[in-house]
C-alpha positions as CSV (number, residue, x, y, z in Angstrom):
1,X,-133.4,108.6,-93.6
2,X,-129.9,107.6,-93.4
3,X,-128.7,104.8,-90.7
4,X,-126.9,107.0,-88.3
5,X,-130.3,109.3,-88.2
6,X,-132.4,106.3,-87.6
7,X,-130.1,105.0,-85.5
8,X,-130.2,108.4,-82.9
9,X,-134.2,108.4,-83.4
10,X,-134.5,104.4,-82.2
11,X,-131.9,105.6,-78.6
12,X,-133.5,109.5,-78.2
13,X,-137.3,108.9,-78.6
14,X,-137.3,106.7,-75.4
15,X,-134.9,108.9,-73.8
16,X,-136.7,111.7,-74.4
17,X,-140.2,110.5,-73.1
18,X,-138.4,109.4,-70.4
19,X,-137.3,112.8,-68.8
20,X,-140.7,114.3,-69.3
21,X,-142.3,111.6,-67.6
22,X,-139.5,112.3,-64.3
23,X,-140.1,116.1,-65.1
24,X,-144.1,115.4,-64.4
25,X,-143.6,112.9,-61.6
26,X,-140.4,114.8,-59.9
27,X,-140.4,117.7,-60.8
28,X,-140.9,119.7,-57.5
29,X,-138.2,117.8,-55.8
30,X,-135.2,119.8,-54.5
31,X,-131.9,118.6,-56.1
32,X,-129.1,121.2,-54.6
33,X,-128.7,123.8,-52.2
34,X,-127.5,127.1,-53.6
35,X,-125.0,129.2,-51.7
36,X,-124.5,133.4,-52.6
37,X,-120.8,132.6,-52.8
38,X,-121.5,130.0,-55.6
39,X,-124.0,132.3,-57.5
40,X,-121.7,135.3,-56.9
41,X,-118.4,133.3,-58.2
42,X,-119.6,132.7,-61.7
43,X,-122.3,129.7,-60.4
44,X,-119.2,127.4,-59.9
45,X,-120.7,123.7,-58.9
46,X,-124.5,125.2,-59.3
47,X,-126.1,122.2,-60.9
48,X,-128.5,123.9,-63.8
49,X,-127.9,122.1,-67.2
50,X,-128.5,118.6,-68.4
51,X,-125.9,117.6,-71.0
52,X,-125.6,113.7,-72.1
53,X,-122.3,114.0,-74.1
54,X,-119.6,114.5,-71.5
55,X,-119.1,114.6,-67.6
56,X,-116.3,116.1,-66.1
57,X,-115.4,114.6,-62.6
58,X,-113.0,117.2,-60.8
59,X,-110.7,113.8,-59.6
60,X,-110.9,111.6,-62.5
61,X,-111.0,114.3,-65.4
62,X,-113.4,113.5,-68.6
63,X,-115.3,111.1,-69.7
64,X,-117.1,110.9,-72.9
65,X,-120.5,109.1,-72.6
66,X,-118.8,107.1,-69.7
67,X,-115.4,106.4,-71.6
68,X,-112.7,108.2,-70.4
69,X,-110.0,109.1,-72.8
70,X,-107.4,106.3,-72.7
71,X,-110.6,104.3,-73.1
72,X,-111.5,106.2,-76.0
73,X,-107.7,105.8,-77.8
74,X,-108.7,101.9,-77.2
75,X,-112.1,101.6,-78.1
76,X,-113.0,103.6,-81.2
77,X,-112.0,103.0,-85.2
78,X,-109.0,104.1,-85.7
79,X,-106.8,104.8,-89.7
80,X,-104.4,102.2,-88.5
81,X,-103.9,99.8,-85.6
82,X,-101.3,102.3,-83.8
83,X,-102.9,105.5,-85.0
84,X,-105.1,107.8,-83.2
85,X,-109.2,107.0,-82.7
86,X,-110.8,108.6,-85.8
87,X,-112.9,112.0,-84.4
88,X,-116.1,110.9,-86.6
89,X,-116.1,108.1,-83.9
90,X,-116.4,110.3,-81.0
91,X,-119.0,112.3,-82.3
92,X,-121.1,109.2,-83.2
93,X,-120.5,108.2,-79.4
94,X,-121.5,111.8,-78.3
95,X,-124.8,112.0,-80.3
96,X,-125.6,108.2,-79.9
97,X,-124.3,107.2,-77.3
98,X,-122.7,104.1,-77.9
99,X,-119.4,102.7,-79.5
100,X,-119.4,103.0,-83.6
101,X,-118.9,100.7,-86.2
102,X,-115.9,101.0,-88.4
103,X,-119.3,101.2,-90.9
104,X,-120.2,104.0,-88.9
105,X,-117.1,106.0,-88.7
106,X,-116.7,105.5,-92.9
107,X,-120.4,106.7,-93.5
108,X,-119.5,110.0,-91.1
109,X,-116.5,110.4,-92.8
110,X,-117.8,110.1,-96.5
111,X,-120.8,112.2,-95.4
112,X,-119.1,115.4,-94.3
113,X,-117.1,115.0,-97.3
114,X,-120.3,115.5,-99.4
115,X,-121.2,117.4,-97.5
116,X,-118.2,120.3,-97.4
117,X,-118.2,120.3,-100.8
118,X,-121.4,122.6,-101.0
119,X,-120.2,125.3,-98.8
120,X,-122.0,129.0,-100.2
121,X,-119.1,130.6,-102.1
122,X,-120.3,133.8,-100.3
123,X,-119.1,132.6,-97.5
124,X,-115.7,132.7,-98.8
125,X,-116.1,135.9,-100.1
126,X,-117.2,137.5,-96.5
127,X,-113.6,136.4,-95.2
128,X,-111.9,137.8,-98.1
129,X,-113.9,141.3,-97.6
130,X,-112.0,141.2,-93.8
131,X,-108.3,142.3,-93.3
132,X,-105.8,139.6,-92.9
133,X,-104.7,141.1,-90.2
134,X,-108.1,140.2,-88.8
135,X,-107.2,137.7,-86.1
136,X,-108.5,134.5,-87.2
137,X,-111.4,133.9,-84.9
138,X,-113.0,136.9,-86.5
139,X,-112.9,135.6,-90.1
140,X,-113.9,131.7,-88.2
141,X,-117.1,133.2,-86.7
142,X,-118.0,135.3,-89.7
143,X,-117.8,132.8,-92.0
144,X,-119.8,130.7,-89.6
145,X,-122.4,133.0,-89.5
146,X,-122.7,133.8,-93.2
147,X,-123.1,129.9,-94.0
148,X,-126.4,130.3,-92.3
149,X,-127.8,131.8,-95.2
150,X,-128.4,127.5,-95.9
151,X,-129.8,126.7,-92.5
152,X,-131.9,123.6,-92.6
153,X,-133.6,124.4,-89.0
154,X,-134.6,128.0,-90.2
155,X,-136.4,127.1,-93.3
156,X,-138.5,124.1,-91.8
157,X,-139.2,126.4,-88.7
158,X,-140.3,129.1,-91.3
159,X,-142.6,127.4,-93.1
160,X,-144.3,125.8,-90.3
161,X,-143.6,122.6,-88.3
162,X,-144.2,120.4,-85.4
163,X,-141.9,121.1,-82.4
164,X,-141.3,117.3,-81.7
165,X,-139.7,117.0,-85.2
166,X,-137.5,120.4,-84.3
167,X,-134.4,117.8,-84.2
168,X,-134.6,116.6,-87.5
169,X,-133.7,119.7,-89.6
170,X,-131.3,120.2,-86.2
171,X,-129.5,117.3,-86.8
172,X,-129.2,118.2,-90.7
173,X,-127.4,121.7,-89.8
174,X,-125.6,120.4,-87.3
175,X,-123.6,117.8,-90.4
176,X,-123.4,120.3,-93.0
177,X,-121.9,123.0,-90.4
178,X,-119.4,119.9,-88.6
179,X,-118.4,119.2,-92.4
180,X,-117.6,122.5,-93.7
181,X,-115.6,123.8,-90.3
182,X,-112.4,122.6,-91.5
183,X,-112.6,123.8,-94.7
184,X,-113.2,127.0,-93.8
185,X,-110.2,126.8,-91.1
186,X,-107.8,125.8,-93.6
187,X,-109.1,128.6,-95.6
188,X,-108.2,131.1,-93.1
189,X,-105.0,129.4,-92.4
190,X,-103.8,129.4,-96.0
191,X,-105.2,133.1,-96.7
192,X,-103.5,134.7,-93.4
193,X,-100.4,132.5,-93.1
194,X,-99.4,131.3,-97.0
195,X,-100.0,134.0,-99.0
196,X,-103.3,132.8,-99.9
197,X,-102.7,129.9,-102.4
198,X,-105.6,127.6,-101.4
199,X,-105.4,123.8,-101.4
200,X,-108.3,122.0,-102.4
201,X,-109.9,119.1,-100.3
202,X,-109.5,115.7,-100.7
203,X,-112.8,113.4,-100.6
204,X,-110.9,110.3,-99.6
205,X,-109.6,111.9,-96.3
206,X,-111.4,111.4,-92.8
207,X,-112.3,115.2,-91.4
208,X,-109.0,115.8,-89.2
209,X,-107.0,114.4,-91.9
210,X,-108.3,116.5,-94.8
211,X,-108.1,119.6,-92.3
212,X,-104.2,118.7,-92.1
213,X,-104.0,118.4,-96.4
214,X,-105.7,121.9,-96.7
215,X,-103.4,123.3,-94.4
216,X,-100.8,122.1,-96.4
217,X,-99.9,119.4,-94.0
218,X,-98.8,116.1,-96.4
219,X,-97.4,114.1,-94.0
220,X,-99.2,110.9,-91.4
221,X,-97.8,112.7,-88.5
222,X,-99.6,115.5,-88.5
223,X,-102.9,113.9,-89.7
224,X,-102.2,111.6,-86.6
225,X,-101.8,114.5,-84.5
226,X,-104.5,116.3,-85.8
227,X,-107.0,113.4,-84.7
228,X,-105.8,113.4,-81.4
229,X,-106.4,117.0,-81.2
230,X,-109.8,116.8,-82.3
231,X,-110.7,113.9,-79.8
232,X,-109.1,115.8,-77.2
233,X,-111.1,118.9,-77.1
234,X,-114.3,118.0,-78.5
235,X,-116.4,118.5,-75.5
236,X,-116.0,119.0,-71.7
237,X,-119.0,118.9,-69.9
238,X,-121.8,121.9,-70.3
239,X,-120.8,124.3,-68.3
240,X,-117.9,125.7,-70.1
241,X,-118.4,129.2,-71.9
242,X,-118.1,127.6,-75.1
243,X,-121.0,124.6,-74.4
244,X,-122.8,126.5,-72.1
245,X,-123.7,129.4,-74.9
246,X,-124.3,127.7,-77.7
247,X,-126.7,125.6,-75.4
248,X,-128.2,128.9,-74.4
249,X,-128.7,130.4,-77.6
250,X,-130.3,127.3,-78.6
251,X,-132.9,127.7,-76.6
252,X,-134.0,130.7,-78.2
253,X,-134.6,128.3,-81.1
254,X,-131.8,129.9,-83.0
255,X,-130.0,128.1,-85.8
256,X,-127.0,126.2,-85.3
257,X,-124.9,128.8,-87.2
258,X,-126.5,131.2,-84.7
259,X,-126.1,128.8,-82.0
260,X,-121.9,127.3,-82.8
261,X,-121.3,131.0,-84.1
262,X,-122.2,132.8,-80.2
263,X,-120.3,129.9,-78.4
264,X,-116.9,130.6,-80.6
265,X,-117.5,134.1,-79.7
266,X,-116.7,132.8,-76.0
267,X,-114.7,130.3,-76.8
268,X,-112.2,133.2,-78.3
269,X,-111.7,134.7,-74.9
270,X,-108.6,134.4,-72.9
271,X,-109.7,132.7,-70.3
272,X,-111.4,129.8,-72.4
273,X,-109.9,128.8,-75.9
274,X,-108.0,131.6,-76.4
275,X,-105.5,130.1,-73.6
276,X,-103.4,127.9,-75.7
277,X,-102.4,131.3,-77.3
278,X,-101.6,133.1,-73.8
279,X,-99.6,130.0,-73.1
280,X,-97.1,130.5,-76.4
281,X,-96.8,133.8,-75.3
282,X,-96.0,132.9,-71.9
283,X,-93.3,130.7,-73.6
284,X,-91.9,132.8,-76.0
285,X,-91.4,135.5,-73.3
286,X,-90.1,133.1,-71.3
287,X,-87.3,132.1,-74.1
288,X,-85.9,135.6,-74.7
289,X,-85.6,136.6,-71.4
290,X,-83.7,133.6,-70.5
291,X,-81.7,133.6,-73.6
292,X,-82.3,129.6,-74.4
293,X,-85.3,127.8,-75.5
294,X,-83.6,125.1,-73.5
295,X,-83.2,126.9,-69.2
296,X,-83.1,125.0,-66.6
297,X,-85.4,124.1,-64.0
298,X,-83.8,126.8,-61.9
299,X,-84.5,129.3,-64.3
300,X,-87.8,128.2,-65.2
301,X,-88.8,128.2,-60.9
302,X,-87.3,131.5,-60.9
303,X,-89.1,133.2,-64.1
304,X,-92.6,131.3,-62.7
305,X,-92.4,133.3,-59.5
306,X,-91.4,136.3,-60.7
307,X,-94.3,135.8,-63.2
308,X,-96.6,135.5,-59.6
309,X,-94.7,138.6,-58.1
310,X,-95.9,140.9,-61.1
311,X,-99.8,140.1,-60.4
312,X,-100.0,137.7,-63.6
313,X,-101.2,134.1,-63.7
314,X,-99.1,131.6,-65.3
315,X,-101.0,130.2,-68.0
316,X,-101.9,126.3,-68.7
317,X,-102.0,125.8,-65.0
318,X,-105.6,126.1,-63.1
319,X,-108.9,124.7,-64.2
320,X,-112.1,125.7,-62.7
321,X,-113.5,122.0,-62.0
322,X,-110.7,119.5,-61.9
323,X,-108.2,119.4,-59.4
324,X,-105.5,116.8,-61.1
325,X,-103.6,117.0,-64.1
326,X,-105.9,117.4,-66.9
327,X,-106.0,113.8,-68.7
328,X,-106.0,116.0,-72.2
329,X,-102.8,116.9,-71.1
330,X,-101.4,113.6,-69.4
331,X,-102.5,111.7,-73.3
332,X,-101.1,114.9,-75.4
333,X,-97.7,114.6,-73.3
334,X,-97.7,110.7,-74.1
335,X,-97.9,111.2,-77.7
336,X,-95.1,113.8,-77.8
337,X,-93.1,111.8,-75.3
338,X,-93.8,108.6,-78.0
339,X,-93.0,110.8,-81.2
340,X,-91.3,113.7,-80.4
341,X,-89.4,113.5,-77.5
342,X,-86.4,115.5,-78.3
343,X,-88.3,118.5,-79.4
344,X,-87.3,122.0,-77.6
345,X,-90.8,123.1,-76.4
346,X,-91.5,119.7,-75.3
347,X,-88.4,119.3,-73.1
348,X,-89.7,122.9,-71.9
349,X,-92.9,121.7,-71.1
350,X,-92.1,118.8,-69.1
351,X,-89.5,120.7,-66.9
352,X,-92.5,123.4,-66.1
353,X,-94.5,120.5,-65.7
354,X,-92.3,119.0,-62.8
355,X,-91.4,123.0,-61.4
356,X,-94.7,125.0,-61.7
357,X,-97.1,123.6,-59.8
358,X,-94.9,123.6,-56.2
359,X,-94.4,127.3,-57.4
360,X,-98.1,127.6,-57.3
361,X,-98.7,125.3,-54.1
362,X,-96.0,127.6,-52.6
363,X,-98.4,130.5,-52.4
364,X,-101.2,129.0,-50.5
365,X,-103.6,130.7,-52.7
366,X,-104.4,127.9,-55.5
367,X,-106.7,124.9,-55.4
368,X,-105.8,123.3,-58.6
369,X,-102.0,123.7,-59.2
370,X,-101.8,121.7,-62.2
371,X,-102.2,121.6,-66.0
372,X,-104.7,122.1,-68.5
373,X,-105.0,121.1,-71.5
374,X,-103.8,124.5,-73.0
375,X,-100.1,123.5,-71.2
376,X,-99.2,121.4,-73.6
377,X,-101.6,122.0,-76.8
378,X,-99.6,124.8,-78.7
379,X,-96.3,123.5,-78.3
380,X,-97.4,120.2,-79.6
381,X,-98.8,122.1,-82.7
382,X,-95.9,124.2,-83.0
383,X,-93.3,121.2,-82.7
384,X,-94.4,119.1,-85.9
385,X,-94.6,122.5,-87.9
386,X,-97.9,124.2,-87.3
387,X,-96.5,127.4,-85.5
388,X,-98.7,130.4,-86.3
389,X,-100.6,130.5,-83.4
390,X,-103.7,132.8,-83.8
391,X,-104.8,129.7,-85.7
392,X,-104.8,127.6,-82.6
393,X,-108.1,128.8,-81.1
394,X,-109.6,128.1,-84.7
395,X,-108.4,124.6,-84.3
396,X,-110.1,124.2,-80.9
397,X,-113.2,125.5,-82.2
398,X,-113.5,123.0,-85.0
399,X,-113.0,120.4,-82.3
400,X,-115.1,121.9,-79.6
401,X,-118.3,121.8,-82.8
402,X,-118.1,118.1,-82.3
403,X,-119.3,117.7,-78.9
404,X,-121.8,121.2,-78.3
405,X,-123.3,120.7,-82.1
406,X,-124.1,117.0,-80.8
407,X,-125.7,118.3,-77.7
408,X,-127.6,120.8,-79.4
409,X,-129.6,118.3,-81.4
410,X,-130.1,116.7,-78.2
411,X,-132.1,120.1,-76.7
412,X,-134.4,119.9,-79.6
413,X,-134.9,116.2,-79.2
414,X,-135.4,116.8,-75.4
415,X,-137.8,120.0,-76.1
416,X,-135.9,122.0,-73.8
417,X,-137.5,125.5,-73.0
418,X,-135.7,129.1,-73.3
419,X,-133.0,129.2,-70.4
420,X,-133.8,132.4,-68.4
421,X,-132.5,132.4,-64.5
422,X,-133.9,134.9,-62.6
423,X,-131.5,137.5,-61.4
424,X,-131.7,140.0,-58.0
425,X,-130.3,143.0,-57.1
426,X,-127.1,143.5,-54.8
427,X,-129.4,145.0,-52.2
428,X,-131.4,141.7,-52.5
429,X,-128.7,139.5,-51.8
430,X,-127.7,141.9,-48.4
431,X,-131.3,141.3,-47.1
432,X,-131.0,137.5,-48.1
433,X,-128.2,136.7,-46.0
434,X,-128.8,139.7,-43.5
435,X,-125.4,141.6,-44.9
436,X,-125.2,145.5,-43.7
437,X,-121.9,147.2,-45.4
């Protein structure tokens, strides 16, 4: 059993008797009051999941095991003094639940690189069967799902095994599927985008660096970015679509191919990952209309309410939890602000930055007037040369794998059941609240 395995099995064991003994001594105690508008509003603030890896606090923004994100860009290995924490570090955080090692970080690292290098070539081939007009999240999942053809957790289930040792062949899936997701991104990428001439990985990388090299991106600027990127939306607590499905198919005992492959399927929705492209359009409509990719404030308040007047939401503003400026945002700005602060898009995004949200607070209608982490995200991407952006969502997937892949070895070691709410009728809910239309 390798260290970091041995390592989570010393920290979950304990944790894990520890809930079933609160389960059997607690368990009947009441925890929240539900209200119909909560259930009714898409169970907004309904406490019904336990998830160790993140928290989201709607006035502080995330944390990460307790760490928020500047403590994060402090705290964790890192390529180089000034460079950007190393994502092998926050997954080992995530699953463990305490600070790595630099030894840590370079066993992750050399692990998934062994570990990529065994991807199914049919898995390769199933993308190439699809059209490359195929938008990339289709050829991300289906790949996904054709690597399960080497699913550790189905063949041990298969043949017959104890449900306490469910996480073990769990936590193997879970490496080999976090190993080979940039490889098959950069894949897709290079197939869609370059005419199909494929770069080979390089072993000696870390995982967001060698995404950046099979992209075709030589350069320690975007590796750097790249990092940041992958720290940044690793996880975010589990109620998003994203966590909160592949938690839920989990339960079902399904793979983690299964599992990662129905959460992308959410994940590629519009009003989840799929955001960071409505933003880049938002922008790009934005830009011929005014005739500059440099307007003024005046012009950008004027285009934002017009946007409002025609029914449509202005996109990278909002959140459904916090109500501050998202901290992914504040740290992405920072860096662009650090590296790149000349760049058009940039200069764009910090002028709507300072105009949108009174637009927004103007209407009386919004709670959270400020922005996401999708604001910023593409533009960034787009600035050091990455600006095909279908591929963005693909991007956010491979991070988002880092934090709901961690927690799903965490359901197995917990033992938690099949999720299944009950669910009424409309009728039921008139007679609950003594409602007559």
């Amino acid at each position: 059993m390798d260290h970091i395995k041995q390592r989570l099995k010393e920290v979950a064991f304990p944790r894990a008797e520890s809930l079933k003994k609160m389960v059997q001594e607690h368990g009947t105690k009441v925890i929240q009051e539900v209200t119909l508008e909560q259930v009714i509003s898409g169970m907004k603030g309904i406490v019904a999941l336990l998830t160790d890896t993140s928290k989201l606090d709607p006035a502080e923004g995330i944390r990460f095991r307790g760490y928020s994100i500047p403590e994060l860009r402090s705290h964790l290995p890192k390529i180089s003094k000034d460079g950007e924490p190393l994502p092998e570090g926050l997954f080992y955080l995530m699953l463990i639940g305490e600070l790595p090692s630099q030894k840590d970080v370079d066993y992750i690292s050399q692990d998934w690189a062994r570990r990529a290098q065994n991807i199914p070539e049919h898995a390769f081939r199933v993308i190439d069967a699809l059209p490359k007009s195929a938008h990339p999240m289709i050829q991300f999942n289906t790949a996904i799902l054709a690597m399960s053809t080497q699913s550790h957790f189905r063949k041990a289930y298969m043949d017959g095994m104890d449900k306490k040792d469910y996480w073990d062949p769990m936590y193997e899936g879970v490496m080999d599927l976090i190993s080979r997701l940039p490889v098959i991104a950069a894949y897709i990428y290079r197939r869609v985008f370059h005419d199909g001439k494929q770069i080979e990985m390089d072993p000696s990388l870390d995982w967001a660096g060698n995404m950046a090299h099979m992209m075709g991106f030589e350069s320690e600027e975007v590796k750097r970015l790249m990092r940041l990127y992958m720290v940044l939306h690793a996880d975010h607590e589990g109620g998003n679509v994203s966590a909160h499905t592949t938690h839920l198919v989990g339960t079902a005992l399904s793979n983690p191919y299964y599992s990662f492959a129905a959460g992308m399927n959410g994940l590629a929705g519009p009003l989840h990952g799929m955001a960071n492209q409505e933003v880049m359009s938002w922008l790009e409509h934005l830009i011929k209309e005014i005739g500059t990719d440099r307007p003024s404030k005046t012009q950008i308040r004027d285009y934002a309410e017009e946007t409002l007047k025609q029914g449509r939401v202005i996109p990278g503003y909002g959140h459904a939890v916090l109500r501050k400026t998202d901290p992914r945002f504040s740290e992405q700005l920072d860096f662009a602000n650090k590296y790149i602060p000349d760049a058009p898009l940039i200069e764009l995004v910090r002028n709507i930055y300072e105009v949108v949200p009174e637009v927004l607070r103007a209407t009386g209608k919004v709670k959270n007037p400020w922005p996401n982490v999708d604001a910023i995200s593409g533009s960034l991407l787009s600035s050091y040369g990455i600006k095909e952006y279908p591929i963005y969502t693909v991007l956010f997937g491979v991070s988002r794998a880092l934090g709901v892949l961690s927690s799903l070895v965490w359901d197995r070691i917990y033992g938690m059941p099949l999720e299944r709410p009950t669910s009424h009728t409309l009728e039921w809910f008139q007679d609950k609240v003594g409602f007559k239309s």
